[in-house]
C-alpha positions in Angstrom: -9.1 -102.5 -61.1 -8.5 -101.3 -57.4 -10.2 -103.4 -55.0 -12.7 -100.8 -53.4 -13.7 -102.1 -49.5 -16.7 -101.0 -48.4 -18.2 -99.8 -45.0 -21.0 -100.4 -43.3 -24.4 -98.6 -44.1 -25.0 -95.8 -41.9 -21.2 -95.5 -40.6 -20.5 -92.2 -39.3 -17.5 -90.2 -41.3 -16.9 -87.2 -39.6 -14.3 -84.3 -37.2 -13.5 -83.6 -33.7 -12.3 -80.6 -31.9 -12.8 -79.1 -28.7 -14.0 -75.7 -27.4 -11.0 -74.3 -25.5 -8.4 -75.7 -29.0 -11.1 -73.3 -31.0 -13.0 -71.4 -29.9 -11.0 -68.4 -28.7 -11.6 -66.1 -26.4 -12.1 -68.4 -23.1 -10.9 -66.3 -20.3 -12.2 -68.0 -16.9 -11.1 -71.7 -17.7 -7.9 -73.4 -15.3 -5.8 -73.4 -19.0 -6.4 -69.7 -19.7 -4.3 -68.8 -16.3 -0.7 -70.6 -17.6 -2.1 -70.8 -21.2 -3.7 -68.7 -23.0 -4.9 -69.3 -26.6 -6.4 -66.2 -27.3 -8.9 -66.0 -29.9 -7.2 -69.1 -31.3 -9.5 -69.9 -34.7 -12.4 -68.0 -33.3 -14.6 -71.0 -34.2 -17.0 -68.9 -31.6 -18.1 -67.1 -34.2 -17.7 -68.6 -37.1 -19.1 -72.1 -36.5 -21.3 -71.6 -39.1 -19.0 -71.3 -41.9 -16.5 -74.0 -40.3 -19.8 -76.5 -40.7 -20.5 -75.7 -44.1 -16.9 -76.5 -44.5 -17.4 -79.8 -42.8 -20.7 -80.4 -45.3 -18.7 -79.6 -48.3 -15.9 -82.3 -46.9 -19.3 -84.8 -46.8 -19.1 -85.4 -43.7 -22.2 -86.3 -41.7 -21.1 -86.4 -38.3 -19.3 -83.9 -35.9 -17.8 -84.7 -32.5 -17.3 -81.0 -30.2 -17.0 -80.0 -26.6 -18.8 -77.9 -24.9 -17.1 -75.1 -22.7 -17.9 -75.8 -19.2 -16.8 -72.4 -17.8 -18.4 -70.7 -20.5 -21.8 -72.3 -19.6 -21.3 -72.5 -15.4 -19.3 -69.1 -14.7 -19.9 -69.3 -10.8 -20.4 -72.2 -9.2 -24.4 -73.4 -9.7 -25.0 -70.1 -11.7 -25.7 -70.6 -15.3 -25.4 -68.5 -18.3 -28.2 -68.1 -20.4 -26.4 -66.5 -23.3 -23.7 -69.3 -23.7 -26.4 -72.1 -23.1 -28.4 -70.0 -26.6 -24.8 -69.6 -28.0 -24.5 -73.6 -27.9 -28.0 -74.7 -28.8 -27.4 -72.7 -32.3 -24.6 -74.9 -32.3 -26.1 -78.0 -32.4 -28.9 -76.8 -34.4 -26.3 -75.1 -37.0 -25.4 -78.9 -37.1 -28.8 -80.2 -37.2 -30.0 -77.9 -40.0 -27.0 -79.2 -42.1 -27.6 -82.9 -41.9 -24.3 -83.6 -39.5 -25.2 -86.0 -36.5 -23.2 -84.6 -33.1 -21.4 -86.2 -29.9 -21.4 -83.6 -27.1 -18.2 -84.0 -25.0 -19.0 -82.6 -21.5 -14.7 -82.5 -19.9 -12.4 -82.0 -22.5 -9.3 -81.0 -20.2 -10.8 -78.2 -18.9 -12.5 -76.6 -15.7 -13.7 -73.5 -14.8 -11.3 -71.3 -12.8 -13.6 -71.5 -9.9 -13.2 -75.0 -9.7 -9.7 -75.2 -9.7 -9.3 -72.6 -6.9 -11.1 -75.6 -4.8 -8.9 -78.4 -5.8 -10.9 -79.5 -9.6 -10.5 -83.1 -9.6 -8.8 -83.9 -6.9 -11.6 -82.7 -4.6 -14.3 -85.0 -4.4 -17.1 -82.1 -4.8 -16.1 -82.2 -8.3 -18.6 -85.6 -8.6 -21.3 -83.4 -7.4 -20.3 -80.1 -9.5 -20.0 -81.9 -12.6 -23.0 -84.0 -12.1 -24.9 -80.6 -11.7 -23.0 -78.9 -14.7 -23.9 -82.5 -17.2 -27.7 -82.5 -15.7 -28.0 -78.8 -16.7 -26.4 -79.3 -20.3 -28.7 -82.4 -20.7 -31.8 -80.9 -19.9 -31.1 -78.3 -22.6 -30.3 -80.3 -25.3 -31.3 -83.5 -25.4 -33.2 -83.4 -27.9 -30.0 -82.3 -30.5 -27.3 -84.6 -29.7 -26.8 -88.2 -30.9 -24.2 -89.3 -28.7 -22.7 -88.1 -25.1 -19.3 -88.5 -24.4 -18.3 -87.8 -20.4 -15.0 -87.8 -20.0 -12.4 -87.2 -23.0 -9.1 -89.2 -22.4 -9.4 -89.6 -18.5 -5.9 -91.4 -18.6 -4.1 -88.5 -20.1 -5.7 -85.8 -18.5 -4.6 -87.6 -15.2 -1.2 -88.4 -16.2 -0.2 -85.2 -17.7 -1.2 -83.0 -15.2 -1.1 -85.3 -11.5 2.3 -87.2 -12.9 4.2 -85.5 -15.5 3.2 -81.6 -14.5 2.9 -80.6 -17.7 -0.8 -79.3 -17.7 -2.7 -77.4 -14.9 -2.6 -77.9 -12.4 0.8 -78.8 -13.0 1.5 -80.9 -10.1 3.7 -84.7 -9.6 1.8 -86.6 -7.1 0.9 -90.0 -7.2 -1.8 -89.7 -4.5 -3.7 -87.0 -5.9 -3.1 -88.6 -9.5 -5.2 -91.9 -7.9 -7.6 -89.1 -6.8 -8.5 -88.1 -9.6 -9.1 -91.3 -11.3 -11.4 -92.3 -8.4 -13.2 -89.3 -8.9 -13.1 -89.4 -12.9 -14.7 -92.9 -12.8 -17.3 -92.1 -9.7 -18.8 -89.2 -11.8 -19.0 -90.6 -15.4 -20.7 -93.8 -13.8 -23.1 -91.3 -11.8 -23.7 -89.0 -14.9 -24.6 -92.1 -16.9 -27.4 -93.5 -14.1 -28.3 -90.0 -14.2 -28.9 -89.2 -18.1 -30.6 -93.0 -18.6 -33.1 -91.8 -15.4 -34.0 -88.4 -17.5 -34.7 -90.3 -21.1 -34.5 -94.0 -22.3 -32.2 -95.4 -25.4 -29.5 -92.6 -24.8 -26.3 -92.9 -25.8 -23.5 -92.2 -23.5 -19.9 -93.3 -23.7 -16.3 -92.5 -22.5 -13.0 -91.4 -24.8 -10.6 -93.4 -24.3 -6.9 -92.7 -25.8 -5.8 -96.4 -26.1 -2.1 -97.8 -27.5 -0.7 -100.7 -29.4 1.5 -102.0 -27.0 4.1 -104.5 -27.6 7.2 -106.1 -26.1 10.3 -104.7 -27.6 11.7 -108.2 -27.3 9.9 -111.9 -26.7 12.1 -111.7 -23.0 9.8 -112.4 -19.9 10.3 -108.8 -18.3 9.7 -106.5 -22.0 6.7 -109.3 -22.1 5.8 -108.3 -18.3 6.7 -104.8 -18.7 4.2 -105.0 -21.7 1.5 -106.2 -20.5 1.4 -104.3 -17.0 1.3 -101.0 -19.1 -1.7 -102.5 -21.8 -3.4 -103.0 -18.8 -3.3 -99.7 -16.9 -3.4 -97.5 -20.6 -5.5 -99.4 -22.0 -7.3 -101.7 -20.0 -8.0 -100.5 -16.4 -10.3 -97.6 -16.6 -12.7 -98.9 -18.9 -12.6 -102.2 -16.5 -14.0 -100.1 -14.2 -16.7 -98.7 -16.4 -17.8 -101.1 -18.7 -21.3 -101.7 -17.5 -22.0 -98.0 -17.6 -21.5 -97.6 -21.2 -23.1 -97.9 -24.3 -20.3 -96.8 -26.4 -16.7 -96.6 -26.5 -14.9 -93.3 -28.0 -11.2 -94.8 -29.1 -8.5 -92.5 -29.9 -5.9 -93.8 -31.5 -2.4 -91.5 -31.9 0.2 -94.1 -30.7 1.8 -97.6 -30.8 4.6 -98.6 -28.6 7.5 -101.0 -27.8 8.0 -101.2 -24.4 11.7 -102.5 -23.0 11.5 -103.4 -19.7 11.4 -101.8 -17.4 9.8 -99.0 -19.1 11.5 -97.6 -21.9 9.6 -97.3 -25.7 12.0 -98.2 -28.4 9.9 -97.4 -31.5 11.3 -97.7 -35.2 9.8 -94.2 -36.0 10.6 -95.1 -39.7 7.8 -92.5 -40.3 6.9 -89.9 -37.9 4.8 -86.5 -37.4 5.9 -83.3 -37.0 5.8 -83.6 -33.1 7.7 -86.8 -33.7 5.0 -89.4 -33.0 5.4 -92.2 -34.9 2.9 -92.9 -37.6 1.9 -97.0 -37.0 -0.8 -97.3 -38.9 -1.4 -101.2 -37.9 -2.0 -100.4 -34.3 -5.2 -99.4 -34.7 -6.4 -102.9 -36.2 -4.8 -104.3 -32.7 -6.2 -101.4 -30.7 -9.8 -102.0 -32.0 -9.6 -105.7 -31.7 -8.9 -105.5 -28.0 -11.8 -103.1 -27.4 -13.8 -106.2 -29.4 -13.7 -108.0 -26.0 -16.2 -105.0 -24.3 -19.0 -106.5 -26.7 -20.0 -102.2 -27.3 -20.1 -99.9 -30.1 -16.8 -98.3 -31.0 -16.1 -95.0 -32.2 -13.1 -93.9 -33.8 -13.3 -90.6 -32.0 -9.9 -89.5 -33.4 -7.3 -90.2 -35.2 -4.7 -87.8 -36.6 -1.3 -85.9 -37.0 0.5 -82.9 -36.7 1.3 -82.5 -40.8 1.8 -79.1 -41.7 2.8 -78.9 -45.5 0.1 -81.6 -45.5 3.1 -84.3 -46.7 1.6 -87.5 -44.4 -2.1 -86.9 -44.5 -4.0 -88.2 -47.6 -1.7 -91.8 -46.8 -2.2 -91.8 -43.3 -6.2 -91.8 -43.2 -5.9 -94.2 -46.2 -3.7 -97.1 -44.2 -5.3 -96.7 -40.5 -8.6 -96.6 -42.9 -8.0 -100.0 -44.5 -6.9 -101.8 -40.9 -10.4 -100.4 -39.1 -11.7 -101.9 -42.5 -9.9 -105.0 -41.2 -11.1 -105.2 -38.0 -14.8 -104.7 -39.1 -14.3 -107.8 -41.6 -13.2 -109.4 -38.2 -16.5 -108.7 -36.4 -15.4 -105.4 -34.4 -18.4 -103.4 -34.1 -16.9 -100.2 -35.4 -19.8 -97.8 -36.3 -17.5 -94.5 -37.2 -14.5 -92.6 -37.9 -13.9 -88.8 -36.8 -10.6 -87.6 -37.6 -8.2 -85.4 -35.5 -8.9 -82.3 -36.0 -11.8 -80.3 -38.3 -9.3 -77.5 -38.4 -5.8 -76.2 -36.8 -6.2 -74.9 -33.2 -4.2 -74.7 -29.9 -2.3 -78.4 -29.3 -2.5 -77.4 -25.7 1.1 -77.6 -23.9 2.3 -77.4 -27.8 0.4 -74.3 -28.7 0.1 -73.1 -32.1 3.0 -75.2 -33.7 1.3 -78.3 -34.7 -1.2 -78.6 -37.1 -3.5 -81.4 -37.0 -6.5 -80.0 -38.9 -8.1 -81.0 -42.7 -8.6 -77.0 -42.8 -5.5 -74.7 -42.1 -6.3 -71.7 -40.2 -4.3 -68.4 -40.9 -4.1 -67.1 -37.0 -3.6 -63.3 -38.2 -6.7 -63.5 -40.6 -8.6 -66.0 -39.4 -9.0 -67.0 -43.0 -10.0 -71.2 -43.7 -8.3 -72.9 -46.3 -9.1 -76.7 -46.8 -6.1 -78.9 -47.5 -5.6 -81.3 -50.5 -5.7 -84.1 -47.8 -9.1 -83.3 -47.0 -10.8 -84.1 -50.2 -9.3 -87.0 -50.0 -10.8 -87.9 -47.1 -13.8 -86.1 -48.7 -14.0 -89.4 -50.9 -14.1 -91.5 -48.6 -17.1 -89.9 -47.0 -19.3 -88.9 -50.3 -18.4 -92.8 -51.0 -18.8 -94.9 -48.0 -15.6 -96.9 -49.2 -11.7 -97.0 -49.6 -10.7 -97.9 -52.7 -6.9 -99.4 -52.9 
C-alpha cells in the first residue's frame, strides 16, 4: 500500500500567471516597445473559460497580476473600463470557489513611466503608491492575498545588471537604485493597505535558490554564502517586519565555485536547460522558516513541452514541501508555474511552462496529462507515493 502524506486542512492548491505573459494585446507597457507578445493566449478574453479550466483541474486558489498600464494609462488618470474589466476578474474567480492573490508589479510599467526613468527614479515610490491605493480601494473586498513586488531581485538584476530586459541597461548604481526604491515602496504600500482595512494580507515574491558550495574549500564555502545572502537573504532582511506572508518561488538550485561560477550536475534538466533539483526546495523553505511568516509556494515549474518531466516533477518538489511542513515550516500553499503556456519574456514563445497548452494560431486550450495529475493532488489534499 503507497504511503499517502497528507497536507494540511485548508492548504491552498492552485496557478499563477501574469497579465502581460497572457493576456495579449498590451500595447503601452515598457515590454511591448522591444517585446511584443501580441495577443499571446488572449487570456483577456477568455478568462472565463481559462477558470473553469482551473476548476475542473480542482484547484481552489489562483495567483494573477494585474496590468498596471492597462489600469493607469497616463500618469494619475485611471481607466474605468480596465478597472470593470478586472473586477469581473476576480469575481469570475469568486463565483467559482477559487481564492486569489493580486500581484500589483510583475516586471512591467507603463510606457509613461519608463520615459521618466521607472524604477530608478524615486517618483516611482509615489506613482506606485498611487497606482496600489487605487487598485485597493476597488477591490478589496475580492482578493485574499496582496503580493507587491514579484521577484524584486530578478527584475533588478536582469534588467540594471545583465541588460537583458527593459530597460536594458548594466549599471550597478542604478541597479542599487532600484532596490532602494523596490524596498521603500512595498514597505510604504503595506503601512498604507493595513491604514485602509485591518487583518489584510500583504506579502512580497521572492525567487529564492538552494545554494551550496561546489566544494567544502573556504572560498566555494565564502563564495556560497555571500551569494545565499544577497539572493536569498538580503531583501527580505530588509522587509521582514512589513510582511505577513512570504511568496517563494522556487526554479533553481546551485553550486557555486568560488569565485562565482555554478557547477551544477544537471543530471536532469528543462527545456531551457535549468536543472530540475527537486530537494532544494525542502532547503529553500526551511531557511524562509527562520522569518517565523506564512509561506507561499507561489511558483514552481518548468519549461516541458511534450509534457516528459511534469507529472514527476510536482510529485518530488511535492513530497520535500511535504517534508518541510512535517518539520514545522509554516507552508500554507502551493501554486504551480504556469496555469497555461504564455510569453517567457526574453524567451518568448519557446518554452512552455503551462498545465494547459495553448495553440497560438487558434487560441485553442488543451489540458496536459500532467495536469490531472496534479489534479489529484488537489481533489485529494495528499500525495500518495
Amino acid at each position: 500500500m503507497s504511503p499517502e502524506l497528507k497536507f494540511p486542512s485548508n492548504f491552498l492548491w492552485g496557478s499563477t500567471t501574469s497579465s502581460y505573459q497572457v493576456e495579449g494585446n498590451i500595447n503601452n507597457s515598457d515590454w511591448s516597445q522591444d517585446f511584443p507578445a501580441g495577443q499571446t493566449c488572449n487570456h483577456y478574453q477568455f478568462y472565463g473559460q481559462d477558470f473553469d479550466l482551473a476548476k475542473d483541474l480542482n484547484q481552489n486558489a489562483h495567483r494573477f497580476s494585474i496590468e498596471w498600464s492597462r489600469i493607469e494609462p497616463a500618469p494619475g488618470q485611471f481607466d474605468k473600463k480596465e478597472i470593470e474589466h478586472y473586477r469581473q476578474v476576480l469575481l469570475a474567480l469568486k463565483s467559482r470557489g477559487i481564492k486569489t492573490m493580486l500581484t500589483l508589479h510583475h516586471f512591467t510599467n507603463p510606457q509613461w513611466l519608463a520615459e521618466i526613468g521607472g524604477w530608478t527614479n524615486p517618483k516611482v515610490i509615489f506613482c506606485f503608491s498611487r497606482f496600489a491605493k487605487k487598485v485597493f480601494q476597488e477591490y478589496q473586498d475580492l482578493v485574499d492575498f496582496w503580493v507587491t513586488i514579484n521577484e524584486p531581485l530578478v527584475y533588478t538584476s536582469l534588467s540594471f545588471l545583465q541588460g537583458r530586459w527593459p530597460p536594458q541597461k548594466r549599471n550597478p548604481i542604478l541597479f542599487l537604485k532600484v532596490i532602494k526604491n523596490q524596498i521603500q515602496a512595498h514597505k510604504k504600500i503595506y503601512h498604507l493597505f493595513h491604514r485602509i482595512k485591518s487583518g489584510v494580507q500583504v506579502g512580497l515574491v521572492k525567487n529564492n535558490s538552494f545554494i551550496e558550495p561546489f566544494s567544502q574549500s573556504l572560498l566555494d564555502k565564502l563564495a556560497a554564502q555571500t551569494a545565499h545572502y544577497f539572493i536569498n537573504r538580503f531583501f527580505l532582511n530588509k522587509t521582514k517586519n512589513h510582511l505577513d506572508f512570504i511568496g517563494l518561488n522556487y526554479y533553481f538550485h546551485s553550486k557555486v565555485k568560488f569565485p562565482g561560477q555554478i557547477k551544477n550536475d544537471n543530471e536532469i534538466v528543462t527545456d531551457m536547460g535549468w536543472e530540475v533539483y527537486p530537494q532544494g526546495i525542502y532547503y529553500a523553505l526551511k531557511d524562509l522558516k527562520n522569518y517565523n511568516l506564512p509561506i507561499y509556494i507561489t511558483e514552481n515549474g518548468l519549461a516541458d513541452k511534450q509534457d516528459k518531466l511534469r507529472k514527476d516533477f510536482i510529485e518530488k518538489h511535492l513530497f520535500w514541501v511535504y517534508q518541510a511542513i512535517q518539520e514545522k515550516v509554516d507552508v500554507k500553499g502551493y501554486f504551480h508555474w504556469s496555469l497555461m503556456d504564455n510569453f517567457e519574456w526574453a524567451d518568448g514563445f519557446g518554452p512552455c511552462f503551462g498545465l494547459i497548452e495553448i495553440n497560438y494560431q487558434s487560441l485553442a486550450r488543451k489540458i496536459r496529462p500532467s495536469a490531472w495529475d496534479y489534479a489529484k493532488i488537489c481533489k485529494e489534499n495528499q500525495l500518495t507515493i
